[in-house]
DRENTORKOL-3810 file (N, C-alpha, C; in nm, 4 decimals):
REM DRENTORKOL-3810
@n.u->4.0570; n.v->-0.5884; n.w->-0.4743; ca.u->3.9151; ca.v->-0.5674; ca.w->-0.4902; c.u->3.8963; c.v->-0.4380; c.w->-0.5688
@n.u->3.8307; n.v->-0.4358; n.w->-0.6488; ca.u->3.8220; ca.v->-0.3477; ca.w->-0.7381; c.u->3.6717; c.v->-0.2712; c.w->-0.7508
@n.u->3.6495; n.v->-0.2127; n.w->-0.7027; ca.u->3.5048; ca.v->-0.1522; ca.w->-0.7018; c.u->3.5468; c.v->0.0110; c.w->-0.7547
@n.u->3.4629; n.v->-0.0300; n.w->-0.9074; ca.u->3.4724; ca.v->0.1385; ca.w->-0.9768; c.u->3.3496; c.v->0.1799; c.w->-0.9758
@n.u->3.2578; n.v->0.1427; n.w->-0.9198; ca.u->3.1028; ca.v->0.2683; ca.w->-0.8939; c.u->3.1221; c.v->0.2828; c.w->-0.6868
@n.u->3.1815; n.v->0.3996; n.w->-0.6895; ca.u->3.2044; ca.v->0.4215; ca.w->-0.5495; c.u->3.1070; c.v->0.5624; c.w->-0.5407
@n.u->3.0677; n.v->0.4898; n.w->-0.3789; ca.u->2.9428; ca.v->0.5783; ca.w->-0.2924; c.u->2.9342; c.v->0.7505; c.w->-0.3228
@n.u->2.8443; n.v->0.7615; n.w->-0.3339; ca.u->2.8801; ca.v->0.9219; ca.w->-0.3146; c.u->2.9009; c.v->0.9868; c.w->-0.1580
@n.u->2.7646; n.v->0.9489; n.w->-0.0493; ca.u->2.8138; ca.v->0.9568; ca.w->0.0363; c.u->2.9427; c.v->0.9052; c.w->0.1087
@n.u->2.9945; n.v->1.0064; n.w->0.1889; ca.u->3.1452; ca.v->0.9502; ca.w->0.2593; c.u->3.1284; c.v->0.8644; c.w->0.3793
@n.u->3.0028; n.v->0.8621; n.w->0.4376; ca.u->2.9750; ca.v->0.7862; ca.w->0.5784; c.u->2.9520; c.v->0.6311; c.w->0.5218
@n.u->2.9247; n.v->0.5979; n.w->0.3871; ca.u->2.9132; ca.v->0.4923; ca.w->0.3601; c.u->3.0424; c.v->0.4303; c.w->0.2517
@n.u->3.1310; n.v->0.5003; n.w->0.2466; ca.u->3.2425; ca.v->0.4688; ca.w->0.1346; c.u->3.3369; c.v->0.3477; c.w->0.1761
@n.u->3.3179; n.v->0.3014; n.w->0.0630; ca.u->3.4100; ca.v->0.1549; ca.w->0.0936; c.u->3.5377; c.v->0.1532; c.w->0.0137
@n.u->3.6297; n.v->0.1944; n.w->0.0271; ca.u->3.7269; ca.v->0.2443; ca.w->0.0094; c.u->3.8792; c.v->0.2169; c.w->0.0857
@n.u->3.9507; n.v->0.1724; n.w->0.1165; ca.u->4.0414; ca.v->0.1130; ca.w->0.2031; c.u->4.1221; c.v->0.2174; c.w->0.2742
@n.u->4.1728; n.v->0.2847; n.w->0.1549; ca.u->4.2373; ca.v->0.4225; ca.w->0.1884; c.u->4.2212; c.v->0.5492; c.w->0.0894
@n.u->4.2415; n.v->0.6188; n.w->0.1410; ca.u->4.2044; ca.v->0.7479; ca.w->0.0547; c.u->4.3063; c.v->0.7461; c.w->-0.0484
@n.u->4.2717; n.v->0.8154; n.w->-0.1849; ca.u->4.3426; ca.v->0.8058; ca.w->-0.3206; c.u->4.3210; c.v->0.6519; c.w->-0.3863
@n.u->4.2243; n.v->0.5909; n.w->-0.2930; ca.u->4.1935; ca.v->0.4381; ca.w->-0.3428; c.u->4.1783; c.v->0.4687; c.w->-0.5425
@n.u->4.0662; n.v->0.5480; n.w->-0.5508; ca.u->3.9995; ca.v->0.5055; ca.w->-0.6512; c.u->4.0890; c.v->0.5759; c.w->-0.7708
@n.u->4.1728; n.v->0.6612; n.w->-0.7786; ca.u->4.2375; ca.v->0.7011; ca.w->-0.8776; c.u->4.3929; c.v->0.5669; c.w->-0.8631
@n.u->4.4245; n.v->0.5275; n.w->-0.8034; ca.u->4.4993; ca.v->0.4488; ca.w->-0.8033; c.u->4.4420; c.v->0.3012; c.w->-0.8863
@n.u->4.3814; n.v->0.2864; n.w->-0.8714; ca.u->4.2717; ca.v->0.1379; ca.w->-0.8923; c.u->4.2702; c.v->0.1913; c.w->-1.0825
@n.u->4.2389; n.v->0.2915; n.w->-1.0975; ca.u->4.2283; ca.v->0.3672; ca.w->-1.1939; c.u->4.3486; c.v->0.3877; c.w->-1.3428
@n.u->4.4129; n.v->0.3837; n.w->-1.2621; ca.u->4.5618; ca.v->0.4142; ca.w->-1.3080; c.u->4.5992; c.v->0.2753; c.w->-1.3558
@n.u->4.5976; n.v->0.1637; n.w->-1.2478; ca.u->4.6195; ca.v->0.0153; ca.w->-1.3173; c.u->4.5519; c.v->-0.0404; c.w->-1.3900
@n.u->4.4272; n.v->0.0438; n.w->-1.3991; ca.u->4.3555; ca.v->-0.0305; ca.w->-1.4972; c.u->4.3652; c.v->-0.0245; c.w->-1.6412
@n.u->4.3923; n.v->0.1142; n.w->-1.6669; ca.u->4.4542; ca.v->0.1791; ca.w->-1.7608; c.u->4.5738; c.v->0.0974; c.w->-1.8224
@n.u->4.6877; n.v->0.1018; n.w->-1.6694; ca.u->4.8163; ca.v->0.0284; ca.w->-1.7241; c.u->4.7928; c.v->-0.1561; c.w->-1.7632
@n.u->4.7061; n.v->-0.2018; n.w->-1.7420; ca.u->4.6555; ca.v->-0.2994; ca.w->-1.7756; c.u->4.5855; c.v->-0.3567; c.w->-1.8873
@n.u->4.5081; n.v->-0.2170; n.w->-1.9033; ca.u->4.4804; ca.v->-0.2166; ca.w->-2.0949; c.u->4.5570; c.v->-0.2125; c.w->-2.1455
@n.u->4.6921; n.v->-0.0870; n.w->-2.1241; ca.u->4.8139; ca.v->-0.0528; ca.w->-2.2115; c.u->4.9254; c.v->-0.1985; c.w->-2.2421
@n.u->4.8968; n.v->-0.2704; n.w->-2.1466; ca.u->4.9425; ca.v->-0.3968; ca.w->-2.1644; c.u->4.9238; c.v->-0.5096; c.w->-2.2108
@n.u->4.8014; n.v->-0.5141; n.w->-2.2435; ca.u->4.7575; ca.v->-0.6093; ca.w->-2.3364; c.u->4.8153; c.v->-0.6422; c.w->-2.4319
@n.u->4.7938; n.v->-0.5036; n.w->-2.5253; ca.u->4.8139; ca.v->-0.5438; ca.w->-2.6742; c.u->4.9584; c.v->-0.5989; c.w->-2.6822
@n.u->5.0493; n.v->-0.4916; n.w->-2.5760; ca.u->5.2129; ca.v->-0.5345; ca.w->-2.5518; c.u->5.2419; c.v->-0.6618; c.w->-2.5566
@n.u->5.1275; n.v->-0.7209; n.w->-2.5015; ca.u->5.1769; ca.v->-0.8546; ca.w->-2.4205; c.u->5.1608; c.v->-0.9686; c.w->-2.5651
@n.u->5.0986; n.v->-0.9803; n.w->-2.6027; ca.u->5.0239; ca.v->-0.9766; ca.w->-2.7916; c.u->5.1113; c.v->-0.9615; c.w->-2.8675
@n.u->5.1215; n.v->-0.8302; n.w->-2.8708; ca.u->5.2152; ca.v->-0.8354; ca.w->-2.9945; c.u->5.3564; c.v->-0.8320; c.w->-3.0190
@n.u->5.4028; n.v->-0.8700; n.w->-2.8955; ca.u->5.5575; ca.v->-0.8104; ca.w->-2.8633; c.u->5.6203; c.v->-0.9362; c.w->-2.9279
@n.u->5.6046; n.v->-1.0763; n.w->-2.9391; ca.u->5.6695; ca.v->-1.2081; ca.w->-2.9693; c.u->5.6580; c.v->-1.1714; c.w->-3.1553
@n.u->5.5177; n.v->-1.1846; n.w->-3.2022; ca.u->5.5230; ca.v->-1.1853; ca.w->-3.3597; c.u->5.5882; c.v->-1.0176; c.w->-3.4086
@n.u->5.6167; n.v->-0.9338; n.w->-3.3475; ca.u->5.6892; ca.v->-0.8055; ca.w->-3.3827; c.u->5.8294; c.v->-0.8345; c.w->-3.4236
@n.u->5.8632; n.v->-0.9338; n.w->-3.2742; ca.u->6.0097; ca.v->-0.9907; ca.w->-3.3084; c.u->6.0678; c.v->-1.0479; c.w->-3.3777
@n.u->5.9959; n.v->-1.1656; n.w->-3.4289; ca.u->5.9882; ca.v->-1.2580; ca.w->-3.4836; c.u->6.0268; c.v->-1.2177; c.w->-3.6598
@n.u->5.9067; n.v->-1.1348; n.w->-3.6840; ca.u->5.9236; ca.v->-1.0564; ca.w->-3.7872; c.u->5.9969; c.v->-0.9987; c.w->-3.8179
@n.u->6.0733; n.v->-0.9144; n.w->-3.7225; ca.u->6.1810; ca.v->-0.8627; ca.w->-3.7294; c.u->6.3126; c.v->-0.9638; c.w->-3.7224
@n.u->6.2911; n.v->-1.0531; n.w->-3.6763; ca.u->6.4159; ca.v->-1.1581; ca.w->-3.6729; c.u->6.4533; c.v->-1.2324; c.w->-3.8767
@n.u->6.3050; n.v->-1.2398; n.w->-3.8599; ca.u->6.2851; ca.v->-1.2960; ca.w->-4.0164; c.u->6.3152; c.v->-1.1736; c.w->-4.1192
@n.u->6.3072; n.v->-1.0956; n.w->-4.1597; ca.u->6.3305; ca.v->-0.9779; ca.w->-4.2072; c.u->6.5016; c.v->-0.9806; c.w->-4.2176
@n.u->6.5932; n.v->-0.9943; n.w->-4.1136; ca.u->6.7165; ca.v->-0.9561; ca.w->-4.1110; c.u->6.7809; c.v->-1.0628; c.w->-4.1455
@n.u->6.7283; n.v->-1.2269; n.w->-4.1270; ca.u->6.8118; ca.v->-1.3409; ca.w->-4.1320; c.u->6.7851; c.v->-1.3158; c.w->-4.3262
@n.u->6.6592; n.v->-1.2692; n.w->-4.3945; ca.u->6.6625; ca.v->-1.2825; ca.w->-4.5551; c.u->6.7380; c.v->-1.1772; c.w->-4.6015
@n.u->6.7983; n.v->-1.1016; n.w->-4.5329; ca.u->6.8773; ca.v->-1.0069; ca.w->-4.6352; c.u->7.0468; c.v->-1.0121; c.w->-4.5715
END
């Protein structure tokens, strides 16, 4: 569960455990950073495979 607009008050924080929201934070990040990886990692190779089989 992912909730990134968290309470300001603490008597109402929904939060599971403390360090929730920088953690949640962090994967989300590593989750963008993975995208493009995930994308472009096959035609990088590929290219590179083709590149070495013509010379």
């Amino acid at each position: 569960m992912i909730l990134l607009s968290y309470p300001t008050e603490p008597e109402s924080s929904r939060t599971f455990y403390s360090g929730q929201q920088g953690i949640q934070t962090a994967l989300i990040v590593l989750a963008v950073i993975c995208i493009p990886w995930m994308l472009l990692g096959k035609p990088i190779y590929r290219i590179i495979m083709n590149k070495r089989r013509a010379n």
